[in-house]
N, C-alpha and C positions, 0 to 999 in steps of 0.2 A: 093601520088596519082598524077597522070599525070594533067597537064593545062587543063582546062575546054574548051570546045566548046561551041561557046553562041549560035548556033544554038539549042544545046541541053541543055543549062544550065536551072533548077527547082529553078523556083520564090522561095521566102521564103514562108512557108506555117504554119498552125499552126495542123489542124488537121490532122494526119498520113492516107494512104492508103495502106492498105492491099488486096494484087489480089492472088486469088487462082491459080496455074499451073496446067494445064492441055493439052491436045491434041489442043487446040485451041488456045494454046500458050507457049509450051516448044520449039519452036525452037528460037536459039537464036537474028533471027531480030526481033521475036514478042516479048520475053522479056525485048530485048531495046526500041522497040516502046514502050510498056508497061511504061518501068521506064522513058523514057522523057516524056512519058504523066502525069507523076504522081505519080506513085507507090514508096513508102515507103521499103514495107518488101513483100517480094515474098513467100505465104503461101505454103511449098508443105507435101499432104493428101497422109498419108500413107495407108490408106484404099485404096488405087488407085497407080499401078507403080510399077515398078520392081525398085530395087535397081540401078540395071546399067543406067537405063534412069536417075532416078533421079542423080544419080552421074553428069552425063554430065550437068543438069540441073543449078546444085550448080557450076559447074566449069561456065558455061556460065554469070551465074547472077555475080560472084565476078570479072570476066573479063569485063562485062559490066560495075561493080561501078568504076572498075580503069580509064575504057575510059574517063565516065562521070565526073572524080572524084569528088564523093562522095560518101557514104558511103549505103549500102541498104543492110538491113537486111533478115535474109532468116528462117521461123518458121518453124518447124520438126511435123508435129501435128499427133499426136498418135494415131491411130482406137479406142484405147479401149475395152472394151469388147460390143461393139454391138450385140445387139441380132438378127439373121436373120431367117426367116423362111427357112424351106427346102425342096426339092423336092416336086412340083408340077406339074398337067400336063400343058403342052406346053402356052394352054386357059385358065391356071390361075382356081381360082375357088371361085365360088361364094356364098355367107352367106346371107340367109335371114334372116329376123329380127323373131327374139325365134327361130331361127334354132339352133341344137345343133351339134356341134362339141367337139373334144377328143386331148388335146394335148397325146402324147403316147410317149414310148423312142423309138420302134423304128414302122411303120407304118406298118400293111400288105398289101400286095397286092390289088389293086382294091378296098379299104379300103376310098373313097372322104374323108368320114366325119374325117377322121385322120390325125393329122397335127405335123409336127416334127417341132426340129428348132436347133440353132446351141451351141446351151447353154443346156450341160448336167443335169444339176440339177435342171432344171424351174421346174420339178412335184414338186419337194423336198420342194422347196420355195413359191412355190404357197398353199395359202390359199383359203377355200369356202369365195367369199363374194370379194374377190381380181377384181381388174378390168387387163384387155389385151388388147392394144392397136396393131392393125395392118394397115400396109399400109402407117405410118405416121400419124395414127391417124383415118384414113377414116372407119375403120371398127373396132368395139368395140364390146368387150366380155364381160360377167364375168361369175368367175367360180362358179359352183352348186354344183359341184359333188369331192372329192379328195378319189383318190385309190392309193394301192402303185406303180402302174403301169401306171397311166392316170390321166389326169386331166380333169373334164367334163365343158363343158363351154356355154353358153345361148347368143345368138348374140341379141346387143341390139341396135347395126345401121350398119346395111346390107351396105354389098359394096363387092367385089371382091379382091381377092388378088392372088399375082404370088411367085413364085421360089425367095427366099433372100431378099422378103422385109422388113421390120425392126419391130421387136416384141418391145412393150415400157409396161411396168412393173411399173404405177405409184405407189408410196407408198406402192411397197415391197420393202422388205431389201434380198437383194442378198448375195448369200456367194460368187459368182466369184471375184477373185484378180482386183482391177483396171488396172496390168498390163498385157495384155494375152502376152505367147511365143512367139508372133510375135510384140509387142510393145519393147520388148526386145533388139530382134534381130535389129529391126528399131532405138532403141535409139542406138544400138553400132555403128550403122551406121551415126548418126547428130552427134555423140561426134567425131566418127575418123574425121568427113570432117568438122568441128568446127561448124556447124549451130549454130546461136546464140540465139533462143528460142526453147523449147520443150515445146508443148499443149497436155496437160493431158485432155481425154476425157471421158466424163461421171464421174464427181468426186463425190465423197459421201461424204467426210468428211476431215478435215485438216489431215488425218491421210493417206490418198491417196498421197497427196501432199508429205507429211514427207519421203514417203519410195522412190518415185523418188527422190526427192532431194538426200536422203540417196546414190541413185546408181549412184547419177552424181558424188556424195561425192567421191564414191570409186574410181571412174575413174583418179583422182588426175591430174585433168586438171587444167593449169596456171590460163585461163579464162575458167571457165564452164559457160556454157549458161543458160539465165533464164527460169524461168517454167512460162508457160502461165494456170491457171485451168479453164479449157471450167466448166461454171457452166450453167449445161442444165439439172437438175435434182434436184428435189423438196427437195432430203434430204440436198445440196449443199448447199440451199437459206435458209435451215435452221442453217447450220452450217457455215453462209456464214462471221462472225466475226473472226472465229479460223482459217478457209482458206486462208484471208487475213492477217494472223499474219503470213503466211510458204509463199504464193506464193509469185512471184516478177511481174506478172501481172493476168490480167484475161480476159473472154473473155463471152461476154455475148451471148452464143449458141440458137440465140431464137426459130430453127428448130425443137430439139428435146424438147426445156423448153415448146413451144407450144403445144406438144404433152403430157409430163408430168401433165404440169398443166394446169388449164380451161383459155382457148385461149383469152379469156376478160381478163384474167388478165394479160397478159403477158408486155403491154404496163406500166404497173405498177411497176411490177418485175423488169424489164428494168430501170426503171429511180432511183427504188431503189438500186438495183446493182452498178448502176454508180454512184450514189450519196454518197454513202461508201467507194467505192473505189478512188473517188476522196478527203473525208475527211483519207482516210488513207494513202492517196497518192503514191497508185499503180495504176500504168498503165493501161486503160479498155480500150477494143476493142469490136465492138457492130457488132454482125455480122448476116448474113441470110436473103437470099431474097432483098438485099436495092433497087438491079434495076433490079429483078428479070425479068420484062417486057423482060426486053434489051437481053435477051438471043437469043431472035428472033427481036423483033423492035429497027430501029432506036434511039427512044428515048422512055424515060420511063414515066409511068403516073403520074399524079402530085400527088396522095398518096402517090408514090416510093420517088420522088423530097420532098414530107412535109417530110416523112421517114426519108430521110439523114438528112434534115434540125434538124429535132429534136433532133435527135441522137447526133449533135454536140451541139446544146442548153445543150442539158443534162448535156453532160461535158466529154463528150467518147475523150479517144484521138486518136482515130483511129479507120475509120467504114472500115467492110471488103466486100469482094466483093467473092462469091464463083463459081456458075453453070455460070455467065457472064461472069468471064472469060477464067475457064476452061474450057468447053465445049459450049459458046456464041459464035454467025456469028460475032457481033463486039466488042470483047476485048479493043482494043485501044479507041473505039469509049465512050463504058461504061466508061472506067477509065478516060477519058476525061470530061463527063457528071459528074461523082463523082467529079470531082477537081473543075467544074465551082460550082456545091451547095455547097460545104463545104467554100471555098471562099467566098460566100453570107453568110451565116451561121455566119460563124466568126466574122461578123460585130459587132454581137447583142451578144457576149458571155460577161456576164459578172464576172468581174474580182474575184478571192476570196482571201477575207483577213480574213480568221478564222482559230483560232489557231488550228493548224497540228495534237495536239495529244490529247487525252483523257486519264485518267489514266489509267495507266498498257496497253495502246496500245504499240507495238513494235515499234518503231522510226525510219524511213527510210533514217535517218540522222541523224548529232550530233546536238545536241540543239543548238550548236555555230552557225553552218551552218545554220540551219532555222532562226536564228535571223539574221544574216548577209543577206540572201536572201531577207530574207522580210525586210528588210532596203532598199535593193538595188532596189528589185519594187517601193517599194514607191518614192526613192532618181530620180529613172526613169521617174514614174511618175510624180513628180512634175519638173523637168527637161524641160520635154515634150522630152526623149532624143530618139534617133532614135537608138540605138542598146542597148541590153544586154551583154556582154559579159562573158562566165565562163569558166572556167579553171581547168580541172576536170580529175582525173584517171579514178575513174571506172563511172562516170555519175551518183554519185547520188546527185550531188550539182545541176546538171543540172534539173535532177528530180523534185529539191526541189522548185528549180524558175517553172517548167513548169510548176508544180501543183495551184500556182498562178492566172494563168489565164491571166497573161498581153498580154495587147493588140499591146506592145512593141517585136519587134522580140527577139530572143536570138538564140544565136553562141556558142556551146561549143567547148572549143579548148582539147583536148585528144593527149597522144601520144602512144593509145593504139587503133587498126584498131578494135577491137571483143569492144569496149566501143563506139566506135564511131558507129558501127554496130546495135547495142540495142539501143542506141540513137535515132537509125531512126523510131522508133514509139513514143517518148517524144512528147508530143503534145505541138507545138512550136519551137522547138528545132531543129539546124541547124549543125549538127555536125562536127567538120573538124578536120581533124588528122594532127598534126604538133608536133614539141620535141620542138617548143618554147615554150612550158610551165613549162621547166628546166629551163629557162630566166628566165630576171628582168620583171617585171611589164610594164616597159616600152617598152620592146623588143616585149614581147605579144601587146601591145595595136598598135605598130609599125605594125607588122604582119596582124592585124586585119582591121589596116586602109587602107595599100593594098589591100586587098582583100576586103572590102566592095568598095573601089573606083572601082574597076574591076569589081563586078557585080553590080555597079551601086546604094548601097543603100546606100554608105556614099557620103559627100562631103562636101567641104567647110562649118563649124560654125558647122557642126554635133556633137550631144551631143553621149558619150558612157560610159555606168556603167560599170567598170568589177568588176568580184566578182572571187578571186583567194585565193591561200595559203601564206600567209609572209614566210612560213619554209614549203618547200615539202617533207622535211624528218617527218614532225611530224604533224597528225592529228588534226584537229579542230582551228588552227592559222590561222584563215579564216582574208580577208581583204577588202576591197570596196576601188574601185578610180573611181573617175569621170575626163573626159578628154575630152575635148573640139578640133575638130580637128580645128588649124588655117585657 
């Protein structure tokens, strides 16, 4: 990667940002302003975009990281099978409460009370007694009536709906595939252009997970990219232990989880999600709505502001950002306001020292590695030292220290650009692509003192832990040096 520009050069930071792409910022000087403001990993919604735009999009954001050099991640995030409503007139239309309406397969003519949608089989699946959520939740069904032709339904909070709004089906079990024919077509599209995460949307069970992973499997890429499981659905959080044995991160969807489940509890869901996935030390991303105001105002309300705040208490390593800045007046401005609260945020996170794994949990590292990691926070800690450094192929020693929590920066050095890439949502975690970590110990910690003296966070008496391999041909010969710059 090219010499940095301190005009442009990104502080070290701990908690990750994620900014949705959209018309309000896929041209390429708003995704650079975007990433000198802050952005981590650049989300682009395959529900939204033709293939050729997003192409140029992916070309722009990897020619941006090379300017900037450093490393920014790009997620693929899959439609799924959402469910949408279907043709309505122009004025939408309106459900009073005990009004009765008819889902049907196909509507007749002049037919109001008849309502289609985009998912074949909803009569098949739907049960009397089943609740239907429409609008996002604004307008609420259940059904009375099941024929083999219709489903009859009893409105139990009026509101209005239009053409493709989103049908939510809490606590039925669907027979549609997690992957529809166009999540397909879209994953062969993030594998050819290397995007380094795929977000599985709408997931029901670790068994959704299993068969993506399965078709990244087939594709026999050097570096396949990790799976992000959007868990925004009630069967999700119940199978939310086995999901985290398959995914490599997750992402807490509170739009549709809101909808699913009773909206008081979703701040609860929330902190349990993160709470799990920080004891099993995958990666969480907290996403929906955070400065939802900002799409139109300057600045966001202080519910938005406690919002982010808590989200990084929690333990999220990266909050996202969606309609602000896909479709938000001020993009640059949002993701600015996000990096000044997560920075405050960070103050107060505190640090975790509890053992990684539970019995029969999957291990997201070798035991060697966790014990060498957690030596080396502690050895930092009592130091008082100003860097971490590690030394890592594929990022997950890096992992292993960020799931810690130190209040110490850390540097992973990679000589692999799709590791250093993924790196860029590690909450903490500072990633720099270099083949010095074929070197001695010494050559690495060389390397690293240059480069902290050039942005400014080492100097003179600086304390640095690295945490590296003694034999890079062979796993688990983990090592710690402590080195003092003169």
């Amino acid at each position: 990667m090219s010499p940095r520009d301190a005009s442009t050069e990104k502080p070290l930071v701990k908690t990750k940002i994620v900014a949705t792409v959209g018309p309000a910022s896929s041209k390429r000087e708003q995704l650079k302003a975007l990433a000198v403001a802050g952005v981590d990993l650049f989300r682009l919604n395959f529900a939204h975009g033709e293939h050729q735009v997003l192409e140029g999009i992916v070309r722009s954001v990897r020619e941006i990281a090379r300017e900037l050099g450093r490393p920014i991640g790009i997620l693929a995030d899959l439609a799924g099978p959402k469910i949408r409503l279907g043709d309505l007139p122009d004025d939408g239309l309106c459900i009073i409460e005990g009004g009765r309406v008819e889902f049907v397969r196909k509507a007749a003519p002049g037919q109001l009370h008849q309502l289609t949608c985009t998912y074949e089989r909803l009569i098949d699946d739907l049960n009397v007694g089943d609740r239907v959520l429409l609008a996002d939740g604004m307008v609420s069904l259940r059904v009375v009536e099941k024929h083999a032709d219709r489903a009859v339904c009893v409105c139990e909070q009026p509101g209005c709906v239009r053409t493709r709004q989103g049908v939510n089906l809490p606590g039925v079990s669907l027979s549609t595939p997690s992957l529809t024919a166009k999540d397909r077509d879209d994953l062969a599209f993030a594998l050819h252009h290397g995007l380094d995460y795929i977000g599985l949307s709408f997931v029901r069970s670790a068994q959704d997970v299993r068969e993506l992973k399965q078709l990244i499997t087939d594709a026999k890429m050097e570096n396949p990219p990790h799976v992000v499981a959007k868990i925004e659905k009630l069967e999700a959080v119940g199978d939310l232990d086995r999901i985290l044995d398959e995914t490599d991160a997750v992402m807490v969807a509170r739009g549709d989880l809101g909808v699913e489940s009773d909206i008081a509890k979703v701040p609860i869901l929330q902190k349990r999600i993160i709470r799990l996935c920080n004891r099993r030390r995958v990666p969480v991303i907290t996403a929906t709505q955070m400065l939802e105001s900002m799409q139109t105002s300057e600045l966001p309300t202080r519910a938005e502001a406690t919002d982010v705040c808590n989200a990084v208490l929690d333990g999220s390593d990266a909050v996202m950002l969606s309609g602000e800045t896909a479709i938000g007046a001020h993009p640059k401005r949002v993701v600015s306001m996000m990096s000044r609260i997560v920075r405050e945020a960070e103050r107060l996170v505190v640090p975790h020292m509890e053992p990684p794994h539970a019995e029969g949990e999957r291990h997201r590292a070798l035991l060697v590695t966790e014990a060498v990691t957690l030596g080396a926070v502690a050895a930092a800690r009592h130091l008082d030292a100003d860097l971490i450094v590690v030394a890592t192929h594929s990022g997950r020693t890096a992992l292993s220290v960020s799931k810690q929590r130190s209040q110490i920066p850390i540097v992973a050095l990679t000589d692999r650009v799709e590791s250093a890439q993924r790196m860029a949502l590690y909450w903490g975690v500072t990633p720099l692509v270099t083949n010095v970590v074929h070197e001695s110990p010494q050559k690495m910690l060389d390397h690293v003192v240059n480069w902290g003296r050039d942005a400014g966070v080492l100097h003179s008496g600086s304390r640095i832990v690295l945490v590296g391999l003694s034999n890079w041909s062979t796993d688990g010969h983990d090592l710690m040096l402590v080195h003092a710059i003169p």
